[in-house]
N, C-alpha and C positions, 0 to 999 in steps of 0.2 A: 472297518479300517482299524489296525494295529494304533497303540497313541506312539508318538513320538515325544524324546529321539528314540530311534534303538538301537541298542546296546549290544554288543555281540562281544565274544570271546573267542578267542582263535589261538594258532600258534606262538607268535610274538609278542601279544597282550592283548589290550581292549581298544576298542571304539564305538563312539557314539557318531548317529547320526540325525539329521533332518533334512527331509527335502520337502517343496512345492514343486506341483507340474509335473506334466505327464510324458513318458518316453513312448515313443510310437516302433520304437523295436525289442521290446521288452520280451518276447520268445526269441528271438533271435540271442539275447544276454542271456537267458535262462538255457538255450541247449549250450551254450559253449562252456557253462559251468557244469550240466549235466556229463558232457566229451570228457570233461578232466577232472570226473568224479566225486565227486558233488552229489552229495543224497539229501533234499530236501523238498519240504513243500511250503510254498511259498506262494503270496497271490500280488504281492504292492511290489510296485516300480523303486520303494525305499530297501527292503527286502534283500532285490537283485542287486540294488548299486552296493550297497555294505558289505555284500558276500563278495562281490568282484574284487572292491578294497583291501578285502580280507585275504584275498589270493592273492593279488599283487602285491598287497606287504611282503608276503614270505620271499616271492622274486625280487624285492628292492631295496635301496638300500635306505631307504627314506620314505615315513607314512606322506610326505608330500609328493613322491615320486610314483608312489600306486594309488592314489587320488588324481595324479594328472595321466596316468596310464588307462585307470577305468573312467574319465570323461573323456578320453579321445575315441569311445566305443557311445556313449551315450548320443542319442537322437532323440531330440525333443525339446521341451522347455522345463527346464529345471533352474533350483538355484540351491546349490546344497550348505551344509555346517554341518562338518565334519570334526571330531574332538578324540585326541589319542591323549596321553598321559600329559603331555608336553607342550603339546602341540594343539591351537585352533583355526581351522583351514574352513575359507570361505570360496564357493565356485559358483559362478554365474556363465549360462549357458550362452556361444557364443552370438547368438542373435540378442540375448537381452531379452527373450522371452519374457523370462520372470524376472521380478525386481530383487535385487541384495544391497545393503547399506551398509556401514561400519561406522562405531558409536564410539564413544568414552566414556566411562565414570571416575573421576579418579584418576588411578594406577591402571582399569580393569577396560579392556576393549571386547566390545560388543557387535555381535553380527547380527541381523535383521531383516524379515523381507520389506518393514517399512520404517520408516521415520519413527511415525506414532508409536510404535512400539519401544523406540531407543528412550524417548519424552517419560514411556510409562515408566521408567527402571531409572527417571533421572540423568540419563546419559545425555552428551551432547552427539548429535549428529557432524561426522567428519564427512563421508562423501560417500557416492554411490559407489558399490564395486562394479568394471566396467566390463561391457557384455567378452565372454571368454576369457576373462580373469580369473584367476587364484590366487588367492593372499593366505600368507602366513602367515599367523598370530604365534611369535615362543619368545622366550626371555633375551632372543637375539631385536627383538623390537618386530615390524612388518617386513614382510619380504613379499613382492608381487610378481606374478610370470604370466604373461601373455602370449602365453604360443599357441593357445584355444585359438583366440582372436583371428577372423575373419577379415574383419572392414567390415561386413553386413551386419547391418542391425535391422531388427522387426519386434519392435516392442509392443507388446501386447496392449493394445485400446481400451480392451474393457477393464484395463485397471484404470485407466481415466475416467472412463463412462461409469463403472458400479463397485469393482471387486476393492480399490483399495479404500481408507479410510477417510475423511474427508478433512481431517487433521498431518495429513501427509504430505510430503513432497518425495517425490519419483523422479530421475535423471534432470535433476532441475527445475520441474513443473510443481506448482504447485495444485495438489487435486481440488484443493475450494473453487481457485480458480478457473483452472481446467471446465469446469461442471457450470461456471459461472457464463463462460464465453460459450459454450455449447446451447443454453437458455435462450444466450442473444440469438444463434444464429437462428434457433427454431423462431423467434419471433420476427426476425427479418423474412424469411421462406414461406412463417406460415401465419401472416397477423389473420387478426377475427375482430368482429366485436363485443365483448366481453365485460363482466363486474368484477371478478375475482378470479386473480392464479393462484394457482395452488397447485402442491405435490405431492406424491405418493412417497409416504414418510418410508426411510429415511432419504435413500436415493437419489430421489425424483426433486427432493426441496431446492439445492442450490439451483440445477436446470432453473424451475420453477422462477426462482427469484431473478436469476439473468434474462428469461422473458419479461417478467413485469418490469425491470428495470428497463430492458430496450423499449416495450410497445406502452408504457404509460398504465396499464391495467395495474391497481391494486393487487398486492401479495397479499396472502391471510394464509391462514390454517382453515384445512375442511376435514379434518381426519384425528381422533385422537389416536395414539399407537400403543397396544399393548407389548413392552420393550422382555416381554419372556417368550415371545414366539421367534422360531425363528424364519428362516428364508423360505418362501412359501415354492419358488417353483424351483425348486429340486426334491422338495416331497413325491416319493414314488409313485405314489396314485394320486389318478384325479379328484377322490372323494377325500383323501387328506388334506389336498391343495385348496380346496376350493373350504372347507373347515376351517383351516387353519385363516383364510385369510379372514372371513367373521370371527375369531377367536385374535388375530392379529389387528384389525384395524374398524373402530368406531365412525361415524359419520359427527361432527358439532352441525345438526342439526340448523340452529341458528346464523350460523357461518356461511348458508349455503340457501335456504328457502329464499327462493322468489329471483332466482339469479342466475346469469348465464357463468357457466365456469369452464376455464381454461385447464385441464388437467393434465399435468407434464409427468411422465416418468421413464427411467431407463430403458427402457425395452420391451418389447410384448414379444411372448415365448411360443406359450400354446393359447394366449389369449384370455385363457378362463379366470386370471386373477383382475386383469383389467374390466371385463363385461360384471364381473360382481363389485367391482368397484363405482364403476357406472351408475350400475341398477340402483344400489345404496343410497349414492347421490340424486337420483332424482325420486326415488322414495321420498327423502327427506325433503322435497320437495324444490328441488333445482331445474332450472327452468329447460336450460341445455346444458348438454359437458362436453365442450369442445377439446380430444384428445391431443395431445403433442407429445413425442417421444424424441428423446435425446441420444438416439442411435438410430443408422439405418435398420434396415428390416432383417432379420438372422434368416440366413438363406440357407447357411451350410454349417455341418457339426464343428467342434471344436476339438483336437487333439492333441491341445497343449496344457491342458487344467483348468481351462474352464467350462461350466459345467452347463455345455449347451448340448440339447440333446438331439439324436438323427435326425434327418428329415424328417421322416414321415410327422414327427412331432412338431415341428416347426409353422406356426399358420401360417406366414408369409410364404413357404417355400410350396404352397398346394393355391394360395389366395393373393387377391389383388389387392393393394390397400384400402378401393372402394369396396371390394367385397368384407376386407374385415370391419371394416370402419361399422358397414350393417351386422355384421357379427358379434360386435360386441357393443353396440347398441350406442354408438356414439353418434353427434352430430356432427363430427366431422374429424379427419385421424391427418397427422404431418409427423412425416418419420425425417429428423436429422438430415442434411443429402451430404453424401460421403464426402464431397469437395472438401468438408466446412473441418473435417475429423484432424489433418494435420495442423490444421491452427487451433484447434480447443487444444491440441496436446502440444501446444510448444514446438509444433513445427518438427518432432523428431518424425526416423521414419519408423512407421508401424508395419504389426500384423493386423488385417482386415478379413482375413479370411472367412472368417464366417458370415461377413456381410457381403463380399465379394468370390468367396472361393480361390484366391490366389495364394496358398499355402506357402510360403518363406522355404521349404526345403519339400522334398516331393514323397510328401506324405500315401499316396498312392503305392509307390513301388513297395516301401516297406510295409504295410499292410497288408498287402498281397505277393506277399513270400509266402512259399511253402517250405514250412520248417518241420520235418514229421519228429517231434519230440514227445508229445502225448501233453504238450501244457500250452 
């Protein structure tokens, strides 16, 4: 992947861009640039939207009027920051997909897909920008336009459940929290009897903690974390993934000999990190490790940027819980139940799609266009 922002040059001047999240008609924005001559090669979804802007400037009269012309062609989740000489334009896709916030330092306003990040640079956080919104940032002060805007919102879960920061707050929720009530529910759905909860660092801890605080069982640490690895299941191969997590997380040996353990973490993908987790644990001599996961079971791929992968990779979507549960060598597995998902997140409404397949816009049709462009 290219780093961001980037930078492009064109007729009128310059722009810079950023985006999160993934557009699901991205040949479809690629022939129509191809039709009216446009010679490039290009592979990111950030690519085709800055080339779009860059056409529409020369049609417009205003870099915020071809930023609002190329998101009314955009389908997906995205959340862009967009930056012309003058001018800092903030766009959030009209379902809310992705998260965007707007900060202050100073004299100086900041755009952001989270909170924590405005905290890093010393800003204060002012408010969310709202799903199908555009804001102006120029020496006219803010200027905001909602004509993206729906009424439907579908905010993305697994920014409650793993992707965002755990120092964050997202459309009002705060994610400590969020992650905190998710713990309780798994231990209302799925008590056991137990010495020690614990979770798979980082993700997995607050769940963790919102269980022992509902069901009475002692929190601890069983896990030291090597904090230079990173995210083990988007590693391309299995033999990375399964490396990386012995290179990524230690057993405290003592923490965990002669004792039944409660093990809470976000999600099981393809399985292989949680079963060497496992095994770890009762090497070290743990009596049972009673699994609990803070998300239902990933049934179905993700097409909005998060980085869940087909079917066929998914173990839930081929396996029964009792079947994984033996699969990855636990004595006993409780996946989240989806009721429980709009109250860990504040009660807004979500996209679940990948735990239920109900896609917020009908991501089928557009993927199955036939576009003969040759990309």
């Amino acid at each position: 992947k290219k780093k961001q922002p980037l930078v492009l040059s064109y007729i009128k001047g310059t722009l810079a861009l950023a985006h999160n999240g993934n557009l699901i008609n991205t040949p479809e924005l690629k022939w129509e640039l191809i039709q009216n001559g446009a010679i490039f090669h290009t592979t990111t979804d950030s690519e085709v939207i800055a080339f779009h802007v860059a056409r529409e400037r020369v049609h417009s009269k205003t870099v915020e009027e071809a930023v609002l012309k190329t998101a009314r062609k955009l389908k997906g989740g995205y959340a862009l920051v967009i930056m012309s000489p003058r001018k800092l334009i903030g766009v959030r896709d009209p379902l809310g997909l992705k998260p965007l916030c707007l900060g202050k330092r100073d004299n100086t306003y900041v755009l952001a897909s989270e909170s924590c990040a405005l905290t890093s640079v010393g800003a204060e956080f002012i408010r969310d920008i709202e799903p199908g919104e555009m804001i102006t940032i120029s020496r006219n002060g803010i200027e905001s336009n909602k004509e993206l805007s729906t009424g439907k919102h579908a905010h993305c879960v697994f920014e409650y459940i793993y992707f965002a920061r755990l120092d964050s707050m997202m459309d009002g929720v705060k994610i400590y929290d969020a992650r905190i009530r998710g713990g309780k529910s798994l231990a209302k759905s799925y008590p056991v009897e137990a010495d020690l909860v614990t979770g798979v660092p980082e993700s997995g801890i607050p769940a963790a903690k919102g269980y022992s605080e509902e069901s009475g069982i002692p929190f601890g640490f069983a896990f030291y974390k090597n904090s230079y690895i990173g995210r083990t299941f988007i590693k391309p191969t299995q033999k990375e993934r399964e490396s990386s997590v012995h290179l990524k997380l230690s057993v405290l040996d003592s923490a965990v000999k002669g004792k039944r353990i409660v093990l809470v973490d976000d999600s099981i993908v393809r399985g292989t990190t949680i079963a060497n987790l496992i095994r770890m644990l009762k090497k070290a001599g743990a009596l049972e490790v009673h699994v609990r996961i803070s998300s239902p079971p990933f049934l179905h791929p993700c097409y909005f940027g998060t980085d869940v992968p087909s079917n066929d990779q998914l173990i839930a979507s081929n396996h029964s819980a009792q079947e994984i549960c033996e699969m990855i060598g636990a004595d006993s597995l409780g996946y989240m139940q989806s009721d429980y998902l709009e109250g860990m997140a504040g009660h807004l409404p979500l996209c679940k799609a990948c735990f239920d397949g109900k896609y917020p816009m009908d991501v089928e049709a557009e993927l199955n266009k036939k576009i003969d462009c040759g990309c």
